[in-house]
PDB file of N, CA, C and O in Angstrom:
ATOM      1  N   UNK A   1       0.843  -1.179   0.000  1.00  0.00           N
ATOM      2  CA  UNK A   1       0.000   0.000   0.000  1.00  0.00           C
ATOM      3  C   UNK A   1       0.887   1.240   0.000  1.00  0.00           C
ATOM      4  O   UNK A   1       1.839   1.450   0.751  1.00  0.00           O
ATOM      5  N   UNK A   2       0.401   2.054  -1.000  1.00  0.00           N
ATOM      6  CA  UNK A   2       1.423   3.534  -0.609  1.00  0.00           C
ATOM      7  C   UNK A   2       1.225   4.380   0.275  1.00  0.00           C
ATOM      8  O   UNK A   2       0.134   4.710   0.742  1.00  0.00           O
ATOM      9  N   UNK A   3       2.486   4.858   0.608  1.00  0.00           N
ATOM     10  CA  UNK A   3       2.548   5.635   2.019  1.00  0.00           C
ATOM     11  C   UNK A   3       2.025   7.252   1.364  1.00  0.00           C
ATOM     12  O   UNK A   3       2.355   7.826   0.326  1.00  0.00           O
ATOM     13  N   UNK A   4       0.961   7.707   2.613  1.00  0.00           N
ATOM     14  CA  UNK A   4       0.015   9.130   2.157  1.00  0.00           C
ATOM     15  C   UNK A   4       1.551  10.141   2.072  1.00  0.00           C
ATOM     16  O   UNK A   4       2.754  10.025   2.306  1.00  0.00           O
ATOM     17  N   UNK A   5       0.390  11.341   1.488  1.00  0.00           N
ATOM     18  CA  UNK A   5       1.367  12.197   1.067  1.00  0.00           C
ATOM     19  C   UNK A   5       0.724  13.366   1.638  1.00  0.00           C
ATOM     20  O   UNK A   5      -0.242  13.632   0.923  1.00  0.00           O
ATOM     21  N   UNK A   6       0.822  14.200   2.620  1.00  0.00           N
ATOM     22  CA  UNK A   6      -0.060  15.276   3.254  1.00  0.00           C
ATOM     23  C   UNK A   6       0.513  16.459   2.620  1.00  0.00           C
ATOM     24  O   UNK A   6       1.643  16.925   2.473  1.00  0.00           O
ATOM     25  N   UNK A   7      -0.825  16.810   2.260  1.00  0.00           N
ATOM     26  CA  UNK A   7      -1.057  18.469   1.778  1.00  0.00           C
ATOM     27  C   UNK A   7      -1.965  19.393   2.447  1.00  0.00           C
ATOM     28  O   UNK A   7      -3.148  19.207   2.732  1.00  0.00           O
ATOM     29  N   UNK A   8      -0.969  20.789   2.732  1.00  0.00           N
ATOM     30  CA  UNK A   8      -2.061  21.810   2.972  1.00  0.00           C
ATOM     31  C   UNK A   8      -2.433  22.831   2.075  1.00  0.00           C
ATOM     32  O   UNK A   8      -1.838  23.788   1.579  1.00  0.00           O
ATOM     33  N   UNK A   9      -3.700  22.326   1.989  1.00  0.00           N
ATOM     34  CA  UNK A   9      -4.587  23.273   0.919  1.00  0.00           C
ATOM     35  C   UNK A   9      -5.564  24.227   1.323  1.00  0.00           C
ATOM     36  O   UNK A   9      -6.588  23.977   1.958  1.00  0.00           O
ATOM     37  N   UNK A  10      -5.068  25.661   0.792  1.00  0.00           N
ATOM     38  CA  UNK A  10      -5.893  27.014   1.470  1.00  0.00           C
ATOM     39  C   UNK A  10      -7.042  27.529   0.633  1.00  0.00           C
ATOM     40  O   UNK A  10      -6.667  28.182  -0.341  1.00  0.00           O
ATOM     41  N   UNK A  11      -8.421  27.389   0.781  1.00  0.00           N
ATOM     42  CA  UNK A  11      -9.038  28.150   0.383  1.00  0.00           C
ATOM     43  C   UNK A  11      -9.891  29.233   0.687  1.00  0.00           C
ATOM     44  O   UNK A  11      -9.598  29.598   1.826  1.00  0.00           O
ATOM     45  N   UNK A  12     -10.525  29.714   0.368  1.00  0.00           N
ATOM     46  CA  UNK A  12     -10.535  31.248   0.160  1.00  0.00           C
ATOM     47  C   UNK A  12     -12.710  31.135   1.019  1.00  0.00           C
ATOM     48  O   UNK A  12     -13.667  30.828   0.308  1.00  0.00           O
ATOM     49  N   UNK A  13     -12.817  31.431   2.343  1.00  0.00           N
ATOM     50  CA  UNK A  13     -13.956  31.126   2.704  1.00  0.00           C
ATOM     51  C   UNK A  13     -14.103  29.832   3.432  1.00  0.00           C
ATOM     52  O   UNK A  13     -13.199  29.118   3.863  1.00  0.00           O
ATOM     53  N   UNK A  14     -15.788  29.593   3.516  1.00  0.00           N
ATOM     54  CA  UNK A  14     -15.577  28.013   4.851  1.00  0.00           C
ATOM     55  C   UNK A  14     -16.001  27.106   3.891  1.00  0.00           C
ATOM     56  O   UNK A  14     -16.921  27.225   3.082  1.00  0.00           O
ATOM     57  N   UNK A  15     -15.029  25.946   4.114  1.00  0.00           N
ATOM     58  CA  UNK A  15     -15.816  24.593   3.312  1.00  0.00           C
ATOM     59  C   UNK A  15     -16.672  24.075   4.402  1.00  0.00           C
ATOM     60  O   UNK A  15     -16.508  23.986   5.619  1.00  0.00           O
ATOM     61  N   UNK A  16     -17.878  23.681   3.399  1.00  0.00           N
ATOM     62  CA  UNK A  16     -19.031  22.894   3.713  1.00  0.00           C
ATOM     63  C   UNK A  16     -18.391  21.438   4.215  1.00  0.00           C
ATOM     64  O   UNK A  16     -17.592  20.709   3.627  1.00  0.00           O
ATOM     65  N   UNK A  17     -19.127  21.255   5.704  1.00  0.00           N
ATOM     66  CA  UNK A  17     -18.908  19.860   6.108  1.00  0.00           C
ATOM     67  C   UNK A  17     -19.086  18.871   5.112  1.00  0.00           C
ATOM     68  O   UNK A  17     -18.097  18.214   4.788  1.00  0.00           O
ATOM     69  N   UNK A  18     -20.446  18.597   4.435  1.00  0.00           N
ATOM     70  CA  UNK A  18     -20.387  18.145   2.867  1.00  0.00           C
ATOM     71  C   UNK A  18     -19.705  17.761   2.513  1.00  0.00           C
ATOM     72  O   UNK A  18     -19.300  16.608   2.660  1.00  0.00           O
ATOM     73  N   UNK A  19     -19.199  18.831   1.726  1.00  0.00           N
ATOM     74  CA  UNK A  19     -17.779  18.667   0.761  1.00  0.00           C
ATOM     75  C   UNK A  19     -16.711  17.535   1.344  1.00  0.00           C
ATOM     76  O   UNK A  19     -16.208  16.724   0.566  1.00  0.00           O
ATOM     77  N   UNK A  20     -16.417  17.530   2.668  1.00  0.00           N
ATOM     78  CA  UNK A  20     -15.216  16.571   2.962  1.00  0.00           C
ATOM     79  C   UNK A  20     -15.690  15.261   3.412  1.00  0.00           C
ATOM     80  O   UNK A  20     -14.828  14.518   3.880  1.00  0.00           O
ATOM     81  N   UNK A  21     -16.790  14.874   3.364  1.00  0.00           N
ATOM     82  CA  UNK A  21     -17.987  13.783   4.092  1.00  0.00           C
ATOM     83  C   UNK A  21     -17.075  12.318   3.500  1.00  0.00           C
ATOM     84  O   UNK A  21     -16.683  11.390   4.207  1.00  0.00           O
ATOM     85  N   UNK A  22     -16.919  12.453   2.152  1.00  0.00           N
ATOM     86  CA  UNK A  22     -16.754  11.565   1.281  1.00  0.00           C
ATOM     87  C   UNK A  22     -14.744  11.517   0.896  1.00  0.00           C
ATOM     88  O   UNK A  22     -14.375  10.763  -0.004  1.00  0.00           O
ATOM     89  N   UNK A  23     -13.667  12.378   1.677  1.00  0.00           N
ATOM     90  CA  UNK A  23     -12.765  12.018   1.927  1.00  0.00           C
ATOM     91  C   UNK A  23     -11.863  12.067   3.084  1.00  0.00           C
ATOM     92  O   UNK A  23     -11.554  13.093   3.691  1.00  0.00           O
ATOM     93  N   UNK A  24     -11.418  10.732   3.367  1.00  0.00           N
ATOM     94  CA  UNK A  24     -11.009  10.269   4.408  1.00  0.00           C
ATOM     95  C   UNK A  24      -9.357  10.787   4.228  1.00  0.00           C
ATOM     96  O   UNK A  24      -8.586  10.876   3.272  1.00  0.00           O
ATOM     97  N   UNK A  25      -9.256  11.146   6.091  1.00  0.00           N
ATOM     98  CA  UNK A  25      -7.734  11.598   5.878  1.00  0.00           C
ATOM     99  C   UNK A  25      -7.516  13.064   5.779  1.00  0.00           C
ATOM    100  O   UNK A  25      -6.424  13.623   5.677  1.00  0.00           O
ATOM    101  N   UNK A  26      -8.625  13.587   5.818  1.00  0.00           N
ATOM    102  CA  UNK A  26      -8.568  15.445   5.363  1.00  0.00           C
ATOM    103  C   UNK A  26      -9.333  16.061   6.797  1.00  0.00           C
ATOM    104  O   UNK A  26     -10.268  15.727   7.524  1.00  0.00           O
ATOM    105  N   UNK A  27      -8.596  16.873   6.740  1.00  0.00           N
ATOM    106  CA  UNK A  27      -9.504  17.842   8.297  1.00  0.00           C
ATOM    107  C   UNK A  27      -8.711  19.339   8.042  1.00  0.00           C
ATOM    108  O   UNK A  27      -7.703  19.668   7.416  1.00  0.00           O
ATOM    109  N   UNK A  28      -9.531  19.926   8.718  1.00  0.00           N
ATOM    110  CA  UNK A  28     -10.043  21.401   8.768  1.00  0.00           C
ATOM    111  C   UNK A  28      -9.123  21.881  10.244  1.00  0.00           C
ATOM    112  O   UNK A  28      -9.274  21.700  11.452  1.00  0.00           O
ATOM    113  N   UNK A  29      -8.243  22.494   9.482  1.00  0.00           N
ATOM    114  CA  UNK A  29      -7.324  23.230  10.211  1.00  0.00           C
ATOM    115  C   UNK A  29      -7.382  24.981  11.186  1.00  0.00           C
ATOM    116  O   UNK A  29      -7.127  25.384  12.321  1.00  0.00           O
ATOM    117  N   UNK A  30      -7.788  25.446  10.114  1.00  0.00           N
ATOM    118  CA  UNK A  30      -8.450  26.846  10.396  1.00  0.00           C
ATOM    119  C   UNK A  30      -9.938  27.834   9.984  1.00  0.00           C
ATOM    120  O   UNK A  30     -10.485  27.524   8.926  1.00  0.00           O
ATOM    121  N   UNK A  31     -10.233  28.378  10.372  1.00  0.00           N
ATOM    122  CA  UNK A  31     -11.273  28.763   9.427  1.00  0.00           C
ATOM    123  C   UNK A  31     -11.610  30.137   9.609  1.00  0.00           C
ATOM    124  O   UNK A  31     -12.487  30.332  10.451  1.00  0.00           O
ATOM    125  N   UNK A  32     -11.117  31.188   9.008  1.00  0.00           N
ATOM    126  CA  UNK A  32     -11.552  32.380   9.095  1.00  0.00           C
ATOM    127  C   UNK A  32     -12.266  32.950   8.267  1.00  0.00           C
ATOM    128  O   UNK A  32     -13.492  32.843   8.223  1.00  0.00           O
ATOM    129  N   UNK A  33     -11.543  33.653   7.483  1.00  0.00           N
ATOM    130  CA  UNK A  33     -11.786  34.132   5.998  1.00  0.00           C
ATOM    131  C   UNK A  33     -11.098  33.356   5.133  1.00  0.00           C
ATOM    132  O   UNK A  33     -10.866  33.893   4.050  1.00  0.00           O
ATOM    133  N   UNK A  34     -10.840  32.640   5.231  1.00  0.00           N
ATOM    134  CA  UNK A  34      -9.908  31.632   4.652  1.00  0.00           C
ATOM    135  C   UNK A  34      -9.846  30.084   5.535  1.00  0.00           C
ATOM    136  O   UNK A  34     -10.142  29.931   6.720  1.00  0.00           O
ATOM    137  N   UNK A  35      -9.366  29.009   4.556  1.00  0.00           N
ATOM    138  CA  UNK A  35      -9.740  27.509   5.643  1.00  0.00           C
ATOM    139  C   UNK A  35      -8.808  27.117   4.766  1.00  0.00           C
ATOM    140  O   UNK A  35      -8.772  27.413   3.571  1.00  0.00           O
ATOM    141  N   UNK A  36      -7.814  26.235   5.553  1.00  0.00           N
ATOM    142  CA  UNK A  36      -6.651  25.278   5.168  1.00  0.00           C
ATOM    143  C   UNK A  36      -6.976  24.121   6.007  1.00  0.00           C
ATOM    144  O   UNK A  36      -7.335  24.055   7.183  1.00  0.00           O
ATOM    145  N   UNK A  37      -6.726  23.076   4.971  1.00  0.00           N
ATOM    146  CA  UNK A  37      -7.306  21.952   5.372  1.00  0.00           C
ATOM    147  C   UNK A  37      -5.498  20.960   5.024  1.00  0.00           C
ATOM    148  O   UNK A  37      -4.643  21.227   4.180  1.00  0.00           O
ATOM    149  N   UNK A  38      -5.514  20.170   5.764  1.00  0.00           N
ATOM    150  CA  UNK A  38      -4.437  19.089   6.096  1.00  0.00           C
ATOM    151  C   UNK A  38      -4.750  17.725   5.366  1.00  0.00           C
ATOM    152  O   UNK A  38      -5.190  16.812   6.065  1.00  0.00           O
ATOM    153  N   UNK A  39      -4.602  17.561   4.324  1.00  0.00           N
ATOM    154  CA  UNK A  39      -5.049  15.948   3.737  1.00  0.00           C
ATOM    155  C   UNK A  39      -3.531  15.461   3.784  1.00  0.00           C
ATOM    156  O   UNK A  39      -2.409  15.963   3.721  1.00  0.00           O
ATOM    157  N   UNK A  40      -4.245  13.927   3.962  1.00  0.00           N
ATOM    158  CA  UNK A  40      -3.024  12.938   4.006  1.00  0.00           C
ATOM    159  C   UNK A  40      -3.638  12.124   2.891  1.00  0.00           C
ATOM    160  O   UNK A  40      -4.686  11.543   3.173  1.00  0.00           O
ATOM    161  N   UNK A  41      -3.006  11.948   1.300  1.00  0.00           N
ATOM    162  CA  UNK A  41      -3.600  11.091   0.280  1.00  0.00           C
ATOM    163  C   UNK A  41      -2.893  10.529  -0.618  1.00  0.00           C
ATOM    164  O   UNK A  41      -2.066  11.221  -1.211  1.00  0.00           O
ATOM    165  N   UNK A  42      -3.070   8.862  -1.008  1.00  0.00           N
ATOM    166  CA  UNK A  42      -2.359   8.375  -1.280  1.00  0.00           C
ATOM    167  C   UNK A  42      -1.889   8.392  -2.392  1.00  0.00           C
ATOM    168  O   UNK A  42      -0.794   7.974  -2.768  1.00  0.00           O
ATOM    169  N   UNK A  43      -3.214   9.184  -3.321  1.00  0.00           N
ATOM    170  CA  UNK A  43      -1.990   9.449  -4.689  1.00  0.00           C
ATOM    171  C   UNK A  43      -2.586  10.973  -5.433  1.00  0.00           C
ATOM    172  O   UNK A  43      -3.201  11.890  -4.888  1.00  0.00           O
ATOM    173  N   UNK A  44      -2.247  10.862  -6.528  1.00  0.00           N
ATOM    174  CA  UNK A  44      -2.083  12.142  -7.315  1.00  0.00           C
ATOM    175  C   UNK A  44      -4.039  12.494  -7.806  1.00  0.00           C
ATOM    176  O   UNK A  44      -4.618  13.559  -8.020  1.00  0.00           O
ATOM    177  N   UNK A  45      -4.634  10.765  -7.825  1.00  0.00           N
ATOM    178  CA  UNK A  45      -5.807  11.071  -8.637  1.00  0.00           C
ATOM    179  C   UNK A  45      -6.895  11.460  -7.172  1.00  0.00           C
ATOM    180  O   UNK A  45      -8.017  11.942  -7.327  1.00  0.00           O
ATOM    181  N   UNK A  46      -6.211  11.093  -5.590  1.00  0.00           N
ATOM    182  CA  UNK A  46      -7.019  11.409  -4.646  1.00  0.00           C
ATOM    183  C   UNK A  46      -6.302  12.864  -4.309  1.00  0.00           C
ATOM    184  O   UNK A  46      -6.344  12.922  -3.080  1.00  0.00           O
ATOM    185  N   UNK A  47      -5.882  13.655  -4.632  1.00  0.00           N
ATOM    186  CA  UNK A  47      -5.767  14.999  -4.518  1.00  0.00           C
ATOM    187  C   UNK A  47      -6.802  15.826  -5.279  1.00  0.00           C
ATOM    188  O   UNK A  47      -7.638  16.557  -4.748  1.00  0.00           O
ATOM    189  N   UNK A  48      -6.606  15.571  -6.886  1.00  0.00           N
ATOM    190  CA  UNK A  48      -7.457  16.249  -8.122  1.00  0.00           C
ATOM    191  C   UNK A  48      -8.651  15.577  -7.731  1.00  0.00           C
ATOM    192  O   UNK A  48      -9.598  16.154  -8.265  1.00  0.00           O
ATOM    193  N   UNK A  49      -9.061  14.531  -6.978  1.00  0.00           N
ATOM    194  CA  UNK A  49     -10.884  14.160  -6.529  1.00  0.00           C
ATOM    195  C   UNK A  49     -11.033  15.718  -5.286  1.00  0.00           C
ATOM    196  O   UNK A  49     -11.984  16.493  -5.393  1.00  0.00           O
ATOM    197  N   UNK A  50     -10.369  15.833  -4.634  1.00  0.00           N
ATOM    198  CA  UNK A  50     -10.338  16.532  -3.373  1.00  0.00           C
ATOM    199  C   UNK A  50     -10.571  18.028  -3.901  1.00  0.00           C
ATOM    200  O   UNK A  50     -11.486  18.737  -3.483  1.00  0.00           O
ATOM    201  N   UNK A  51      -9.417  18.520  -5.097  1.00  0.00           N
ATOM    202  CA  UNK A  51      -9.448  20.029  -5.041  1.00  0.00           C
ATOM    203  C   UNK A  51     -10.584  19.927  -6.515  1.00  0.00           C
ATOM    204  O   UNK A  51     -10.860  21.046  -6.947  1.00  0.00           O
ATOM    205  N   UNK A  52     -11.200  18.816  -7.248  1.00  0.00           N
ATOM    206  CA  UNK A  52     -12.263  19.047  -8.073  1.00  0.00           C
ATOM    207  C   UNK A  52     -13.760  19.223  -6.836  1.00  0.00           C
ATOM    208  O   UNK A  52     -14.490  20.204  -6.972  1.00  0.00           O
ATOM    209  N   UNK A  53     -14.013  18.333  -5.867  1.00  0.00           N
ATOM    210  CA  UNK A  53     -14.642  18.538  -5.305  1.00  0.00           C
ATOM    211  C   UNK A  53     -14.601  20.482  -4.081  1.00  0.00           C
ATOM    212  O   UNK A  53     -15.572  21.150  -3.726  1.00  0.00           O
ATOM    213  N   UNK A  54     -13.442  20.683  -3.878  1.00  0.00           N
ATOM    214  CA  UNK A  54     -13.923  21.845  -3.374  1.00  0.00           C
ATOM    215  C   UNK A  54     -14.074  22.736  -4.467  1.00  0.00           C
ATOM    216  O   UNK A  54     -14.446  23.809  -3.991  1.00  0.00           O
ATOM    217  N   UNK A  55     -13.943  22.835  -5.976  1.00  0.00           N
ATOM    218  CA  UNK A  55     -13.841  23.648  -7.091  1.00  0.00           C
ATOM    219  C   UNK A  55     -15.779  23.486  -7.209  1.00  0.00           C
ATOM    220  O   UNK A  55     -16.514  24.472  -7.156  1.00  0.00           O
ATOM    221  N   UNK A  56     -16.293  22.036  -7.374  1.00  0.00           N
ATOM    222  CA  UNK A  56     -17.520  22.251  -7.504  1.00  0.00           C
ATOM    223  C   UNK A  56     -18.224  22.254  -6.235  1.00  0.00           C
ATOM    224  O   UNK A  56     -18.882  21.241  -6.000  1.00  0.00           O
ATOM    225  N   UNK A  57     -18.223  23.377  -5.185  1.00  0.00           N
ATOM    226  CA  UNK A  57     -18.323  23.607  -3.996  1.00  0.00           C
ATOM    227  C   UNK A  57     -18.483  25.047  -4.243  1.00  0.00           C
ATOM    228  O   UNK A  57     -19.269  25.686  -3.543  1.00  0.00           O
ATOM    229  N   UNK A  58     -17.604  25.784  -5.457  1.00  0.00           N
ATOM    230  CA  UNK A  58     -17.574  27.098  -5.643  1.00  0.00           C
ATOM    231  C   UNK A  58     -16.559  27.317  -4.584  1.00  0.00           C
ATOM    232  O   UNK A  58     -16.874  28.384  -4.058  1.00  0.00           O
ATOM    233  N   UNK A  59     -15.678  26.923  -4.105  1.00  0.00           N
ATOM    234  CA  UNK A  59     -14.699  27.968  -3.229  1.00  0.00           C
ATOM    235  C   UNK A  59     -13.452  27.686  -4.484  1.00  0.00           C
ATOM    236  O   UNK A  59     -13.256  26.762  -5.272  1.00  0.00           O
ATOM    237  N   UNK A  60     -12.677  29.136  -4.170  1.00  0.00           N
ATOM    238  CA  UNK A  60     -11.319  29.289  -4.852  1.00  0.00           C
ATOM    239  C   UNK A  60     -10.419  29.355  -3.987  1.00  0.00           C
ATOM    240  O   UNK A  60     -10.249  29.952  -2.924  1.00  0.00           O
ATOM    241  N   UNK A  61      -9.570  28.260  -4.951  1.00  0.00           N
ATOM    242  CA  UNK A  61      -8.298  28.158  -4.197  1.00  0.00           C
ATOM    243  C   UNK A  61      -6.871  28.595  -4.357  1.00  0.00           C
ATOM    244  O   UNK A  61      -6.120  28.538  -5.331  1.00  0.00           O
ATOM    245  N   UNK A  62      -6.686  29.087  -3.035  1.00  0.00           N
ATOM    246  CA  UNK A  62      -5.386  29.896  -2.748  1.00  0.00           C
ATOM    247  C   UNK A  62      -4.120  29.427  -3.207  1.00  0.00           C
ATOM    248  O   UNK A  62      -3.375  30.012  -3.994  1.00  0.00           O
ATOM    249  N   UNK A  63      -3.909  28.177  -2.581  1.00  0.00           N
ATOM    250  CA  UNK A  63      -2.539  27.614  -2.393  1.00  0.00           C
ATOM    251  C   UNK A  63      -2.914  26.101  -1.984  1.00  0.00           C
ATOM    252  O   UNK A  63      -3.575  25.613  -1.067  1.00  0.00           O
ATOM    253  N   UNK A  64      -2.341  25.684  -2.854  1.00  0.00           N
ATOM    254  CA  UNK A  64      -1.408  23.512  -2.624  1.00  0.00           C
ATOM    255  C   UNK A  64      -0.077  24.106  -2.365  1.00  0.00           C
ATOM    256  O   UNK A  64       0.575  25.064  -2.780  1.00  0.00           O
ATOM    257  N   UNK A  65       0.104  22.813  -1.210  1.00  0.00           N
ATOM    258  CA  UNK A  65       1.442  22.928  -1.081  1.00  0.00           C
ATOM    259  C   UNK A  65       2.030  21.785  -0.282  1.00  0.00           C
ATOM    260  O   UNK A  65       1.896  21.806   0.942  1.00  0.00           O
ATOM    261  N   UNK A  66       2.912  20.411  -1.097  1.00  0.00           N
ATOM    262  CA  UNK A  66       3.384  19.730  -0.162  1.00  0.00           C
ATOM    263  C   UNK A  66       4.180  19.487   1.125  1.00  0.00           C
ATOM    264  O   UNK A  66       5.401  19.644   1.127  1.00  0.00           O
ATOM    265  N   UNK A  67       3.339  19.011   2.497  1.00  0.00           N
ATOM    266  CA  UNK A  67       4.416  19.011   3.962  1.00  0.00           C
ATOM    267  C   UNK A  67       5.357  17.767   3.809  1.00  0.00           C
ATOM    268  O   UNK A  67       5.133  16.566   3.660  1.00  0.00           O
ATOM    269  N   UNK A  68       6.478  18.510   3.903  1.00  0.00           N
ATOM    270  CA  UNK A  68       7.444  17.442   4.426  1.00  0.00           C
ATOM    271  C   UNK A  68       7.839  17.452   5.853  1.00  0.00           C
ATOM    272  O   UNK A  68       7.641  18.304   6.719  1.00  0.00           O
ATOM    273  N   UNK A  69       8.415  16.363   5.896  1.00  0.00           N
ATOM    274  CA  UNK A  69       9.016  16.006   7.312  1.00  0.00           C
ATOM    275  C   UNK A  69       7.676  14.672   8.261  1.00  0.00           C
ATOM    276  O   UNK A  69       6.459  14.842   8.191  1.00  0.00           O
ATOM    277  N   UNK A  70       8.038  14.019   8.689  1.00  0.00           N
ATOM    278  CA  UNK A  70       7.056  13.273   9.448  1.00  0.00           C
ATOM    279  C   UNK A  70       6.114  12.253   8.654  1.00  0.00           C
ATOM    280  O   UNK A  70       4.920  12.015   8.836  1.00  0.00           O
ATOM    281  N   UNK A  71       7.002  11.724   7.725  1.00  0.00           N
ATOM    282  CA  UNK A  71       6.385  10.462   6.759  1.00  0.00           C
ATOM    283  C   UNK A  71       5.688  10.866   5.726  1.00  0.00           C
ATOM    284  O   UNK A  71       4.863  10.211   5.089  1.00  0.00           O
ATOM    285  N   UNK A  72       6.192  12.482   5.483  1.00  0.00           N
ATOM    286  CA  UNK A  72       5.546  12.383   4.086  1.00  0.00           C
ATOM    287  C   UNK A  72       6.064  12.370   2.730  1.00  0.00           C
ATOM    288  O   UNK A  72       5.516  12.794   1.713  1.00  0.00           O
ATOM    289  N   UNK A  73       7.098  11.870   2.851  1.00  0.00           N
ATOM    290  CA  UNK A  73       8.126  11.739   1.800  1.00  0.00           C
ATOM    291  C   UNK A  73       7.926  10.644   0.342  1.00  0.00           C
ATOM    292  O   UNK A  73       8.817  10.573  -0.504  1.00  0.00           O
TER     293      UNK A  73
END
């Protein structure tokens, strides 16, 4: 099995509980005027499911950006 790959992804407003119902591994970090969310995912096509689903959600997004350090290599 491949080892996840955690990303924090900022968008612009609050995501709908909804929206993340259906992926596992993702949580909600901050939420102001802006919400960065922490996914841990195992590949390239469960990222583009993640940022197509907050795209048809209507929020725009700020910033992807891969964390290293702590198994996410």
């Amino acid at each position: 099995m491949p080892q996840a790959t955690t990303y924090a992804i900022r968008v612009a407003g609050e995501v709908p509980a909804d929206v993340l119902d259906s992926f596992s591994g993702v949580s909600t970090v901050g939420q102001s005027l802006d919400t960065t969310l922490r996914a841990e995912l195992v590949d390239a096509a469960a990222l583009h499911g993640l940022l197509n689903a907050l795209r048809g959600a209507g929020l725009v997004l700020l910033d992807v950006h891969r964390e290293y350090g702590s198994g996410s290599r």
